[in-house]
TIZA-641567 format. One record per residue (C-alpha): residue in three letters; x, y, z. Coordinates in steps of 0.25 Angstrom, whole numbers, plus 5000, padded with zeros to 4 digits. Layout:
AlaXYZ ...
//
This chain:
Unk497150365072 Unk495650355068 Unk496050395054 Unk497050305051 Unk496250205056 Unk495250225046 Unk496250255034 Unk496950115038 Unk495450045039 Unk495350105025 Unk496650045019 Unk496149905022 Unk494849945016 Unk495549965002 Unk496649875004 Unk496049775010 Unk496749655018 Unk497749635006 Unk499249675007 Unk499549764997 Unk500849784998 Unk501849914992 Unk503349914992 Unk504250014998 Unk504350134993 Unk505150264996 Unk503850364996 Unk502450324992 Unk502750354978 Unk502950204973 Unk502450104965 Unk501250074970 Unk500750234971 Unk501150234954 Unk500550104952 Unk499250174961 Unk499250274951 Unk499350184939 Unk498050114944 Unk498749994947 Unk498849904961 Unk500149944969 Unk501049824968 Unk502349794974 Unk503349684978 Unk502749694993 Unk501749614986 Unk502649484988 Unk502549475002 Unk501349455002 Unk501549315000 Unk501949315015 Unk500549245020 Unk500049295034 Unk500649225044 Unk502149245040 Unk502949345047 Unk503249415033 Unk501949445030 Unk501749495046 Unk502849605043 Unk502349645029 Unk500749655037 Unk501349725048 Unk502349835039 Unk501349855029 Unk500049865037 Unk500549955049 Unk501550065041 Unk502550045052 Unk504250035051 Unk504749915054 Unk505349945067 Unk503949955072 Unk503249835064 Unk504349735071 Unk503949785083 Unk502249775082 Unk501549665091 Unk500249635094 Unk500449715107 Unk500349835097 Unk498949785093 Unk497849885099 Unk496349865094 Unk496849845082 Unk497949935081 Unk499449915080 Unk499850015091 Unk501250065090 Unk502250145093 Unk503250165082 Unk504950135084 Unk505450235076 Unk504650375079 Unk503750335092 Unk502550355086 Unk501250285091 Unk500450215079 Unk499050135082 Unk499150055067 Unk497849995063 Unk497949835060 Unk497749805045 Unk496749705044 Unk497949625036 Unk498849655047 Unk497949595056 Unk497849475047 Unk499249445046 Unk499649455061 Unk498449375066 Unk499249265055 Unk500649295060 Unk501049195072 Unk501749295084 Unk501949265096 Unk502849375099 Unk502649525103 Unk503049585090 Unk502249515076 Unk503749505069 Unk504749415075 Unk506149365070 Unk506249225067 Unk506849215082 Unk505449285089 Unk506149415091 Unk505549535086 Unk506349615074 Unk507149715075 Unk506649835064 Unk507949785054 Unk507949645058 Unk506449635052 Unk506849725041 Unk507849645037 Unk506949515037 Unk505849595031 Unk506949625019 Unk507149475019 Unk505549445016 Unk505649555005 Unk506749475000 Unk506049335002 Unk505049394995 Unk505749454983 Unk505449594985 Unk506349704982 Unk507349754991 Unk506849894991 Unk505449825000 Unk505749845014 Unk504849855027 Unk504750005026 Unk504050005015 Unk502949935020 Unk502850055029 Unk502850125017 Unk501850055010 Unk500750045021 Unk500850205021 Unk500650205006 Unk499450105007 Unk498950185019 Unk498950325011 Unk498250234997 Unk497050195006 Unk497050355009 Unk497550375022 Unk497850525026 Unk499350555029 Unk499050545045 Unk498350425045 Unk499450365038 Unk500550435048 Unk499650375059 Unk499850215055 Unk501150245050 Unk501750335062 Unk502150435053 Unk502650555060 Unk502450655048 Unk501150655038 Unk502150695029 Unk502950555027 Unk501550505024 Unk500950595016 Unk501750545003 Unk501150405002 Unk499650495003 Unk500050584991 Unk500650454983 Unk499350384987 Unk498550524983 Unk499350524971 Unk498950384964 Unk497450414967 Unk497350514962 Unk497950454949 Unk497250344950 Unk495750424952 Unk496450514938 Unk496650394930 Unk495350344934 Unk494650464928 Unk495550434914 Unk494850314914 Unk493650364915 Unk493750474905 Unk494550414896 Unk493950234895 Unk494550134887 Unk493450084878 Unk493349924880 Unk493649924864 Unk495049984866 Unk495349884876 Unk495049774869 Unk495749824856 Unk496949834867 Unk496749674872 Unk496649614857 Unk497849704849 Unk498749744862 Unk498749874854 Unk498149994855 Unk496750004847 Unk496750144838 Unk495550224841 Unk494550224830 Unk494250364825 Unk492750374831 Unk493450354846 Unk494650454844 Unk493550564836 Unk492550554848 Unk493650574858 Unk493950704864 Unk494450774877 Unk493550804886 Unk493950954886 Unk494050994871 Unk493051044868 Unk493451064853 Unk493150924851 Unk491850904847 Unk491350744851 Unk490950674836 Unk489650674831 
//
């Protein structure tokens, strides 16, 4: 509990109080984790509904599936009885297994905002809580509202909270404790994904470095839109590292 504590305090160090948000994926191999790789910020058509300002039920259902990694079946069910010392403490429908989620400071934000008078956050236009596929079937209609594609579904967001959890560097059991997943092994994909477009990002970063673009050849670049030719001094001087049978010109 203690550690995925502190891997969750460390996720909204790095990320902040912004909602970045992933699509649904079918593994952690997406996207977001090739654009991770490129060097590039993950982004995704989740982004749209971010246009739901605090205060709107659509925005409550995207805090609470995003920031807490649950199914569906167990955010329609979450209240503020489950609210412990910070905590949302649970017990999860589908496997029975106790979860003690810490509340995301954006979390917090968007159900301080939210009017509810009800023992569950989500309600149905008639004050009733939903039933698992009566709220995934008006989450689909938001997707829709919000022109998303079809393949974006609650789950995913289940999906995605374990994929942000795992980039902030969380260990397979301190995912598995937020999530409620029973085997390390169902997480342990998004950690390799997440391990994966590190490192390519560290190894590109050391391309960089060995290998700089001089500011002259970027500006050639800007003013033709073609690529400069190396004058004969630059490709004379240059030589790998390792060969040896290159001597560097006098």
């Amino acid at each position: 509990m203690v550690g995925a504590l502190l891997c969750y305090l460390g996720l909204v160090a790095r990320r902040g109080s912004a909602v970045q948000l992933l699509p649904a994926a079918r593994s952690a191999r997406g996207p977001a984790m090739r654009a991770a790789a490129a060097g590039r910020p993950s982004m995704s058509p989740w982004m749209r509904l971010t246009a739901a300002t605090r205060g709107t039920k659509a925005r409550l259902a995207l805090g609470l599936l995003l920031y807490t990694a649950q199914r569906r079946g167990d955010v329609v069910a979450m209240g503020r009885q489950h609210e412990r010392g910070g905590f949302l403490a649970i017990v999860q429908d589908k496997t029975g297994t106790p979860v003690e989620i810490p509340i995301h400071p954006e979390l917090r934000a968007i159900i301080e905002a939210t009017p509810s008078g009800h023992l569950t956050y989500l309600v149905t236009e008639f004050g009733k809580p939903f039933t698992p596929a009566g709220f995934g079937n008006w989450f689909a209609e938001r997707v829709s509202e919000a022109g998303l594609p079809e393949r974006c579904r609650a789950h995913g967001l289940r999906k995605a909270a374990c994929r942000r959890l795992a980039e902030a560097g969380c260990t397979a059991p301190q995912i598995s404790a937020i999530s409620g997943h029973l085997s390390l092994r169902e997480v342990q994909p998004y950690i390799d994904a997440a391990n994966r477009s590190l490192m390519a990002a560290e190894g590109m970063a050391k391309v960089a470095q060995a290998f700089p673009v001089s500011q002259t050849t970027i500006t050639g670049l800007r003013k033709t839109g073609k690529t400069p030719r190396k004058s004969m001094s630059t490709i004379s001087s240059w030589r790998p590292r390792l060969d040896s049978n290159q001597r560097p010109p006098a």
